[in-house]
N, CA and C atoms as a LAMMPS dump frame, in Angstrom:
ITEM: TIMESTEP
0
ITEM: NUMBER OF ATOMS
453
ITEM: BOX BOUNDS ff ff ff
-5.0000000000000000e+02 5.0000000000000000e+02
-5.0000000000000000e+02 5.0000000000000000e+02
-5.0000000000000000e+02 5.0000000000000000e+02
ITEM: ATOMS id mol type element x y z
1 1 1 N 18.511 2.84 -6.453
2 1 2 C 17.517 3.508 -5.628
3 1 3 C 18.069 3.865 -4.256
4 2 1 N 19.231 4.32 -4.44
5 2 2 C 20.044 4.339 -2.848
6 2 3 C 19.407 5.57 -2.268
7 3 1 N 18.992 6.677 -3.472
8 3 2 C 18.546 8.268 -3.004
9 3 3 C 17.07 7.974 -2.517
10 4 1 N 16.604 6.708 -2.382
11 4 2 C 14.352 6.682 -2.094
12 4 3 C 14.745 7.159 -0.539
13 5 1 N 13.632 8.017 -0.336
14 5 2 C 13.802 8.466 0.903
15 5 3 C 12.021 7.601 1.452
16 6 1 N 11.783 6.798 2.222
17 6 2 C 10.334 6.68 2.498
18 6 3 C 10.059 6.935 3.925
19 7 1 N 9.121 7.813 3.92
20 7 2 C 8.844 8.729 5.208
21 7 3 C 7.331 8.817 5.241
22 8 1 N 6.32 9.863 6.152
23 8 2 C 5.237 9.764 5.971
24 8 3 C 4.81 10.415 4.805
25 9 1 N 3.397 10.456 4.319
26 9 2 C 3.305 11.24 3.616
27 9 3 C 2.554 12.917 3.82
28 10 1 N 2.611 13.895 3.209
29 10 2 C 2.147 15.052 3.954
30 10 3 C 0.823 15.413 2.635
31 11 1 N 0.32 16.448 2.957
32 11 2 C -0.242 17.092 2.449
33 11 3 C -0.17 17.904 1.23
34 12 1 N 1.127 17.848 0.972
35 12 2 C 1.874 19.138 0.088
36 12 3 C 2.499 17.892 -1.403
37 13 1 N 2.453 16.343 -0.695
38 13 2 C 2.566 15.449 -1.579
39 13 3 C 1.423 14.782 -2.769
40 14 1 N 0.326 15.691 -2.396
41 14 2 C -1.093 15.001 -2.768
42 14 3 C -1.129 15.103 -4.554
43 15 1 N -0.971 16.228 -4.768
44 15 2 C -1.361 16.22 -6.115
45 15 3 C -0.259 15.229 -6.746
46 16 1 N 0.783 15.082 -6.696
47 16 2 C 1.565 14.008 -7.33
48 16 3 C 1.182 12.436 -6.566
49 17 1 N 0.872 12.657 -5.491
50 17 2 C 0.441 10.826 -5.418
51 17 3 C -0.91 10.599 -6.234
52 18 1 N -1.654 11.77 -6.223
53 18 2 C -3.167 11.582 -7.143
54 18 3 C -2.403 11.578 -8.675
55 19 1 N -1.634 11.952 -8.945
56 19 2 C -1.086 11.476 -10.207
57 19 3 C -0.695 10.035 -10.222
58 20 1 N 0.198 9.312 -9.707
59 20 2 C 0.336 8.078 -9.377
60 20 3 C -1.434 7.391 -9.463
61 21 1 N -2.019 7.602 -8.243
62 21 2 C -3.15 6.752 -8.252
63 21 3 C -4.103 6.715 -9.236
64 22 1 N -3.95 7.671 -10.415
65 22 2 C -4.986 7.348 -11.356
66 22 3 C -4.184 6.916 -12.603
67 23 1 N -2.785 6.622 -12.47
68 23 2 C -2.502 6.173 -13.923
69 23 3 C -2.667 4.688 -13.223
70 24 1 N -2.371 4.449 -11.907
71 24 2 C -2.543 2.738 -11.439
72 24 3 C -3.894 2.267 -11.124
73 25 1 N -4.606 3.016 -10.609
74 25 2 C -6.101 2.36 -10.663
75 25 3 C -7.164 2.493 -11.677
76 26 1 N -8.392 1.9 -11.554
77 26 2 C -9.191 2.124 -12.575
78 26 3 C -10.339 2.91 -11.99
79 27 1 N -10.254 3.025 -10.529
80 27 2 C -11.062 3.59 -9.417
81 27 3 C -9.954 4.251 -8.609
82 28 1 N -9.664 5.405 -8.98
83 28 2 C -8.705 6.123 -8.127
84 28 3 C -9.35 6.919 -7.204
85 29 1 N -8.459 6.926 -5.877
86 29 2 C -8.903 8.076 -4.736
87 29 3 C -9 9.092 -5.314
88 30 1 N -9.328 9.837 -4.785
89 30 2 C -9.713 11.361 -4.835
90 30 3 C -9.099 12.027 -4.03
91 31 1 N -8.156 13.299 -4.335
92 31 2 C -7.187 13.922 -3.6
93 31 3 C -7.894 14.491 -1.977
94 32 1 N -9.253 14.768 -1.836
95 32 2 C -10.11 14.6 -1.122
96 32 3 C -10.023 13.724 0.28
97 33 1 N -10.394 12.326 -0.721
98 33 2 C -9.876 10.761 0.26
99 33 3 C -8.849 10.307 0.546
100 34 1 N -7.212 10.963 0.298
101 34 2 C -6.206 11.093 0.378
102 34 3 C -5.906 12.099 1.9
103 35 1 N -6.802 13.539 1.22
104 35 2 C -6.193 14.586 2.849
105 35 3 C -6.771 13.736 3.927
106 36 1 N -7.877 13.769 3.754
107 36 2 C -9.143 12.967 4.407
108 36 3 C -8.613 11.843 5.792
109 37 1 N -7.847 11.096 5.258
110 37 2 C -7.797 9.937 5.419
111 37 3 C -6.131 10.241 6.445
112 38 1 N -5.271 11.343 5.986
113 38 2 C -4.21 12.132 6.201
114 38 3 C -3.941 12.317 8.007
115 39 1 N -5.507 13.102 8.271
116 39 2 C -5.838 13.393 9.291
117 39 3 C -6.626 12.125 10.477
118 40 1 N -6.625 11.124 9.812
119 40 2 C -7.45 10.343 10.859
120 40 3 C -6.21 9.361 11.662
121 41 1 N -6.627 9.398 13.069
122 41 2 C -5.286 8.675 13.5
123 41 3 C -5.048 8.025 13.921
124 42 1 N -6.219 7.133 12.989
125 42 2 C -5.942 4.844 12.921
126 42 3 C -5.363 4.815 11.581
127 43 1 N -4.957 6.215 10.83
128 43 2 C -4.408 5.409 8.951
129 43 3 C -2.73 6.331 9.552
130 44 1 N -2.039 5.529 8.475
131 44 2 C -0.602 5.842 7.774
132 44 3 C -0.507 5.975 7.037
133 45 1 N -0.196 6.395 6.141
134 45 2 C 0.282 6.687 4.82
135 45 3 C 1.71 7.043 4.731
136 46 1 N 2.225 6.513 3.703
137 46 2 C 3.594 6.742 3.259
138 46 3 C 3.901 7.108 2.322
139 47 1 N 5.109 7.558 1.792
140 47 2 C 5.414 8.083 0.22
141 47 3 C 6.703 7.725 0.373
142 48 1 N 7.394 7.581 -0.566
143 48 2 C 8.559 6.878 -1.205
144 48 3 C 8.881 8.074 -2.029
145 49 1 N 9.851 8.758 -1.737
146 49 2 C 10.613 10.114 -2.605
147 49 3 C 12.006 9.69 -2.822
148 50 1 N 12.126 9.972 -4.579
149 50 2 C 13.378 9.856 -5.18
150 50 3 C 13.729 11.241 -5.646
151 51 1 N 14.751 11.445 -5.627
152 51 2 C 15.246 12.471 -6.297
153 51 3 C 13.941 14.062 -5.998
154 52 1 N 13.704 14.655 -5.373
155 52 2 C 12.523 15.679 -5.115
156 52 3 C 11.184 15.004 -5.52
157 53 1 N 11.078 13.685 -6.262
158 53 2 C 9.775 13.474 -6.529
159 53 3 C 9.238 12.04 -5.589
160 54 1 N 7.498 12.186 -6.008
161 54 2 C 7.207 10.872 -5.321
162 54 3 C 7.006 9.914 -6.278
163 55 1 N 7.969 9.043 -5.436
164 55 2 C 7.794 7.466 -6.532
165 55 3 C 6.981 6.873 -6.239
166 56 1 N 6.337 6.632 -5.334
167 56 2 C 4.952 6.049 -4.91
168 56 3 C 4.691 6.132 -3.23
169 57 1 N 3.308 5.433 -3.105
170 57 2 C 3.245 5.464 -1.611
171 57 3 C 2.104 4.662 -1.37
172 58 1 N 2.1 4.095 0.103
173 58 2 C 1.374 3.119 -0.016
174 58 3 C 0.534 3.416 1.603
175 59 1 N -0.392 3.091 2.344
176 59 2 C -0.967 3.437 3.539
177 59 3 C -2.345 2.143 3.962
178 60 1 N -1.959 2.182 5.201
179 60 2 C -2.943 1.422 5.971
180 60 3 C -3.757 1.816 6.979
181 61 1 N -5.266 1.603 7.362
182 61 2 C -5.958 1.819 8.29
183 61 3 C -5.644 0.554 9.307
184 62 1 N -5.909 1.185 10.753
185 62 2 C -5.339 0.239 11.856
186 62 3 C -6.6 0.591 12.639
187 63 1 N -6.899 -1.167 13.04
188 63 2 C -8.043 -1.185 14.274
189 63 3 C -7.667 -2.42 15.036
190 64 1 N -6.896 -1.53 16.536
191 64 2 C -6.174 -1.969 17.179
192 64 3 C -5.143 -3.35 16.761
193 65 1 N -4.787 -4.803 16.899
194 65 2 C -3.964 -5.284 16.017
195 65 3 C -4.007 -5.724 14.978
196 66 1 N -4.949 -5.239 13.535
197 66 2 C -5.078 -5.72 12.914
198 66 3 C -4.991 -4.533 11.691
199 67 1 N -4.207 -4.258 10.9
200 67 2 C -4.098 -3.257 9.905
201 67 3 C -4.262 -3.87 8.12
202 68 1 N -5.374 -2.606 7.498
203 68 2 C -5.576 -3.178 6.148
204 68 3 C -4.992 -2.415 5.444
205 69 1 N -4.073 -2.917 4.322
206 69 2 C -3.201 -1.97 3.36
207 69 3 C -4.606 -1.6 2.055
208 70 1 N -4.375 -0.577 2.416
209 70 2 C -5.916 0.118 1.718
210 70 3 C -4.84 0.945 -0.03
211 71 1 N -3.439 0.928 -0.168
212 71 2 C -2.953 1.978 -1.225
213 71 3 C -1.504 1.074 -1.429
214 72 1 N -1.064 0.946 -2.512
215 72 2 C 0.109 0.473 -3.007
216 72 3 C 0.367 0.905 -4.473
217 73 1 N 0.964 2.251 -4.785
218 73 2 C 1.159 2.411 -6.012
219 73 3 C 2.749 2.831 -6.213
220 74 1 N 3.543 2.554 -7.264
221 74 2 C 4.785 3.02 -7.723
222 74 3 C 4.286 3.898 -9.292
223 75 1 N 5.248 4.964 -9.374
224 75 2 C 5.282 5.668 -10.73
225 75 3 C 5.3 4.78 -11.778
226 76 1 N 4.633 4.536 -12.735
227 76 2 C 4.891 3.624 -14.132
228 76 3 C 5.811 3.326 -14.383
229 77 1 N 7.101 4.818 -14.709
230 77 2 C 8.368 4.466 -15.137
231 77 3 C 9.438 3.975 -14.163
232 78 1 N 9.12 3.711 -12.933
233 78 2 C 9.489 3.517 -11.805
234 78 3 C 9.853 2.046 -11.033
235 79 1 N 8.47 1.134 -11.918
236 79 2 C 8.015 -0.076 -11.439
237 79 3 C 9.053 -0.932 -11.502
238 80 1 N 9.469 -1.86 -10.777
239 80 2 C 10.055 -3.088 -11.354
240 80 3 C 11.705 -2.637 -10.403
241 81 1 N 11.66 -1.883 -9.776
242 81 2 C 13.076 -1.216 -9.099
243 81 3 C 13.527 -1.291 -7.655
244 82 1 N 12.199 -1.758 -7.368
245 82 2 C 11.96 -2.283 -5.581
246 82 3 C 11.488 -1.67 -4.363
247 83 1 N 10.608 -0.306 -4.906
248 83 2 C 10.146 0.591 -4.383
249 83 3 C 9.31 0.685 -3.392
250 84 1 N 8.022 -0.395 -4.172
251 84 2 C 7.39 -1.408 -3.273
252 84 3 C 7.576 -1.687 -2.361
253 85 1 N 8.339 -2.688 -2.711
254 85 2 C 9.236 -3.337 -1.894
255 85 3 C 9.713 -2.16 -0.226
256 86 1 N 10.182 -1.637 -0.758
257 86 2 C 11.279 -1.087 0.648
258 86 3 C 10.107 -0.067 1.256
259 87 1 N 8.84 0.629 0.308
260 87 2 C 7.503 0.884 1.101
261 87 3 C 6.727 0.514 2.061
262 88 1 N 6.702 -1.08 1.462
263 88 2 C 5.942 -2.33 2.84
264 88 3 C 6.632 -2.408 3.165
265 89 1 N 7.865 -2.887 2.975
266 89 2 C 8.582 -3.176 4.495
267 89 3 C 9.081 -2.157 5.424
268 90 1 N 8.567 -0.685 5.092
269 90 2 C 8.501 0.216 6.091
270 90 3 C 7.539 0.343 6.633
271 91 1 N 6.087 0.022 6.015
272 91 2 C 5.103 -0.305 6.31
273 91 3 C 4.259 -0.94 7.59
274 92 1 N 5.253 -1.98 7.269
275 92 2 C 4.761 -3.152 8.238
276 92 3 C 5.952 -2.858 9.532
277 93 1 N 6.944 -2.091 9.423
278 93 2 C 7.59 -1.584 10.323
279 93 3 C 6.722 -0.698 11.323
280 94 1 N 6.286 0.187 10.367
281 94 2 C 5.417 1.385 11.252
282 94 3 C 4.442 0.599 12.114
283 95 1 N 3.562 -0.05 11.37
284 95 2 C 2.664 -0.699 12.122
285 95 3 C 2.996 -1.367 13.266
286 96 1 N 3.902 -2.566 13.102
287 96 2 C 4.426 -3.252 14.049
288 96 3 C 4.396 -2.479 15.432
289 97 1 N 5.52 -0.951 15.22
290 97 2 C 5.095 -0.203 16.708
291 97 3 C 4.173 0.528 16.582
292 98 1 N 3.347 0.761 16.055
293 98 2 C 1.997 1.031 16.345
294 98 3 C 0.685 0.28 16.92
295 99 1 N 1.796 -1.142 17.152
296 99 2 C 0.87 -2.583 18.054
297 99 3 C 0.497 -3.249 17.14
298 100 1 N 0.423 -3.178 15.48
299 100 2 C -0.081 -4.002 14.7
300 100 3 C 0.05 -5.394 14.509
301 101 1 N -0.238 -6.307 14.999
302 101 2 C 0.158 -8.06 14.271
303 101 3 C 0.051 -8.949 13.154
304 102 1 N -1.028 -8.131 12.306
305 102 2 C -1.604 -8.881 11.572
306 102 3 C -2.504 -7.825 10.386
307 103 1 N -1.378 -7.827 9.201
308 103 2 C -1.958 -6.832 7.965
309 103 3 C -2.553 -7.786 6.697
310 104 1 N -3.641 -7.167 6.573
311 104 2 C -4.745 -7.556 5.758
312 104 3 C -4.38 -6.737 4.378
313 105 1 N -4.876 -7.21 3.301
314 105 2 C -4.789 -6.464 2.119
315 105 3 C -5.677 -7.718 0.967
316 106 1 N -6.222 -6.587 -0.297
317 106 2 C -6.919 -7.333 -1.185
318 106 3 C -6.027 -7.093 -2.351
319 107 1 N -6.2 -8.531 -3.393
320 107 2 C -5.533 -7.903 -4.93
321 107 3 C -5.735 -8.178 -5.892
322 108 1 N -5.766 -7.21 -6.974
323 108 2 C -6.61 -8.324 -8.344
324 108 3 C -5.384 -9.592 -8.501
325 109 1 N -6.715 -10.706 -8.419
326 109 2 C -6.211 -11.721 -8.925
327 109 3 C -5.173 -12.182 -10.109
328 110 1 N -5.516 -11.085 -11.316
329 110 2 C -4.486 -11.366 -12.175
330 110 3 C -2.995 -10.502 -12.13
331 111 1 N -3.189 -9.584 -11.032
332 111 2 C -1.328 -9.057 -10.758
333 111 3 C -0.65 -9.071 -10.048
334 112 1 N 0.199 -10.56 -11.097
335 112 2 C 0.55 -11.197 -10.401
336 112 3 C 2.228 -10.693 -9.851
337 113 1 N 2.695 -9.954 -10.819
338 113 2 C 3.995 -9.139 -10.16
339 113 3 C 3.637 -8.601 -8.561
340 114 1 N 2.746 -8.277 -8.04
341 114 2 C 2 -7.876 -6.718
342 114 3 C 1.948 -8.724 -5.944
343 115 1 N 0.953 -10.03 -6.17
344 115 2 C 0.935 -10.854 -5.898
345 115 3 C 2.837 -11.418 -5.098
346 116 1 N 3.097 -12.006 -5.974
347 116 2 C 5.001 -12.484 -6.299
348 116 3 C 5.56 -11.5 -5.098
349 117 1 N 5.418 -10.093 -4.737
350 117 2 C 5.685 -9.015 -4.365
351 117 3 C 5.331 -9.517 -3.229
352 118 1 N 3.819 -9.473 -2.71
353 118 2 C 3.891 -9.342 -1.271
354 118 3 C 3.808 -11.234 -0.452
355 119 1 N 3.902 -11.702 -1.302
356 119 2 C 3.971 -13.409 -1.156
357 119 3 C 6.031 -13.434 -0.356
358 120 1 N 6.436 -12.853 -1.202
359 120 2 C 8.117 -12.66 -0.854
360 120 3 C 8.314 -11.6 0.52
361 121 1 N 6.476 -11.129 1.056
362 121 2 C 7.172 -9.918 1.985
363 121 3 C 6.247 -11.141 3.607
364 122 1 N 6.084 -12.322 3.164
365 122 2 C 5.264 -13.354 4
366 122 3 C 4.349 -12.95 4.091
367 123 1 N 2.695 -12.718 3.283
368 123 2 C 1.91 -12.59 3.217
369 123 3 C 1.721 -14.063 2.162
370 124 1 N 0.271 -14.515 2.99
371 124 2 C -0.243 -15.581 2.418
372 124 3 C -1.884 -15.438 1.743
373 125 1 N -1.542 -16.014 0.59
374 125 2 C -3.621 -16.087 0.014
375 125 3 C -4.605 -16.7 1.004
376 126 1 N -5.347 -16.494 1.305
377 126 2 C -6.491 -16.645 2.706
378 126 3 C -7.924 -16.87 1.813
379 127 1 N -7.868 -16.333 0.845
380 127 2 C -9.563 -16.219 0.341
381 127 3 C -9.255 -16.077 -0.824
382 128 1 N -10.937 -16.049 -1.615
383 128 2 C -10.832 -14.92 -2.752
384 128 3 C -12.246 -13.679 -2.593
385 129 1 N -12.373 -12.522 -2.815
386 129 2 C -13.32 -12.239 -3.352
387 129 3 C -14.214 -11.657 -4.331
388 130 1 N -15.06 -12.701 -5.091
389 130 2 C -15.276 -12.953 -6.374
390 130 3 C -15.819 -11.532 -6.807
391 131 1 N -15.447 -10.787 -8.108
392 131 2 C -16.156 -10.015 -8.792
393 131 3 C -16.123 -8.756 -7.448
394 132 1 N -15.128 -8.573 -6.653
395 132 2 C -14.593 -7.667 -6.381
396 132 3 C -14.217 -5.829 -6.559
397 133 1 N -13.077 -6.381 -8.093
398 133 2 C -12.809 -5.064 -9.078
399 133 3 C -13.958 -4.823 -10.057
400 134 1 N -14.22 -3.067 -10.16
401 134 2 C -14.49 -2.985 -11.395
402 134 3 C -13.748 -2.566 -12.797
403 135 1 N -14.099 -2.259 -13.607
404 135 2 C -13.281 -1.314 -14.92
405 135 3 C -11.436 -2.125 -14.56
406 136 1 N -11.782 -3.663 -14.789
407 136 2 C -12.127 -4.504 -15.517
408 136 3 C -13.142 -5.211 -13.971
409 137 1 N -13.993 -5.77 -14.161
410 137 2 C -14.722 -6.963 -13.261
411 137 3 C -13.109 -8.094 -12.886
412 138 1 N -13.125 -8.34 -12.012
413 138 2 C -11.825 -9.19 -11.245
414 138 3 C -12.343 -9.361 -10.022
415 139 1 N -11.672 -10.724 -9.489
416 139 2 C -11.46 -11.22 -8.162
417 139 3 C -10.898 -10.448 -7.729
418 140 1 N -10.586 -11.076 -6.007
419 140 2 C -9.958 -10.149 -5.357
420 140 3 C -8.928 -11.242 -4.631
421 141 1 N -7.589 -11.594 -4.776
422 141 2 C -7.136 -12.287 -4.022
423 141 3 C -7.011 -11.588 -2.27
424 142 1 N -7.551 -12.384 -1.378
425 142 2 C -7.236 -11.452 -0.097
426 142 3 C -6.105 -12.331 0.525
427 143 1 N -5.306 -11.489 1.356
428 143 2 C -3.958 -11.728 1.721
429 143 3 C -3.604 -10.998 3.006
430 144 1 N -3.296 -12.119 3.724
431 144 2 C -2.944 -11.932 5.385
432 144 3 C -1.216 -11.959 5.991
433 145 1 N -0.463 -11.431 6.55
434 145 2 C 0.437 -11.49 7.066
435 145 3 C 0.293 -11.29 8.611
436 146 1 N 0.511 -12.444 9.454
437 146 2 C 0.307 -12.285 10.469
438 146 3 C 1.905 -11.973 11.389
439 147 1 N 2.107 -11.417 12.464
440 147 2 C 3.306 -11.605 13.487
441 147 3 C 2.81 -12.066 14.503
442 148 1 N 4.392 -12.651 14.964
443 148 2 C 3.329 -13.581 16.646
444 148 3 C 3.48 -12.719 17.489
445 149 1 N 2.249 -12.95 18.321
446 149 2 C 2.626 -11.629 19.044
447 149 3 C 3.667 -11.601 20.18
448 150 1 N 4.285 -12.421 20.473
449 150 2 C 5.435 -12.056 21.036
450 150 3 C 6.47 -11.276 20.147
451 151 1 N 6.682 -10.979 18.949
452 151 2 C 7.924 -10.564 18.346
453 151 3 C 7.819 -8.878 18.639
């Protein structure tokens, strides 16, 4: 994956991340809640491009130091390669100078490759909340990564 380029994401990326988000969710955004969300300027969004395409992308809303990872998807055939991976930790880069200390995020309880994923990026389980997901009904593990704020 030496060619992933991860940068922001634009407008002109939408219809292929709305491809991504509905083979990974069971409640996918809407290319809509994607531009939408594009233009507001407490969110980030990112995309992860390999080779001319998007391998995934992931984005957070920010209210003042505290940011929630609201999107985390990789391409199907894609998964398992570290994409993720090098997404959040650009992620939590952006934020960081954007004043962020402390990123919030929810996850179904049973995925656990995700889970494993952002546990290894120092994010810790904090809660649960019950009956959360739908299409399947699931918990929600919620998960905090804090920085001190001196760093």
């Amino acid at each position: 994956m030496d060619k992933l380029v991860v940068r922001p994401m634009q407008e002109q990326d939408l219809p292929q991340v709305c491809r991504i988000e509905a083979e990974a969710f069971s409640a996918p955004w809407s290319e809509k809640s994607f531009r939408d969300s594009l233009a507001l300027s407490y969110a980030c969004f990112l995309a992860a491009e390999y080779e001319g395409q998007i391998a995934g992308y992931c984005g957070f809303y920010q209210s003042a130091e505290e940011a929630e990872i609201t999107n985390v998807a990789v391409k199907k055939e894609l998964r398992g390669q570290g994409i993720a991976k090098r997404m959040l930790q650009e992620l939590l880069r952006t934020g960081r100078t954007r004043g962020a200390s402390a990123f919030l995020l929810e996850v179904r309880a049973g995925n656990r490759p995700a889970i494993h994923l952002y546990e290894g990026l120092g994010f810790e389980r904090a809660g649960l909340r019950r009956n959360f997901y739908d299409k399947p009904r699931e918990d929600a593990v919620i998960m905090w990564k804090r920085f001190p704020l001196s760093e």
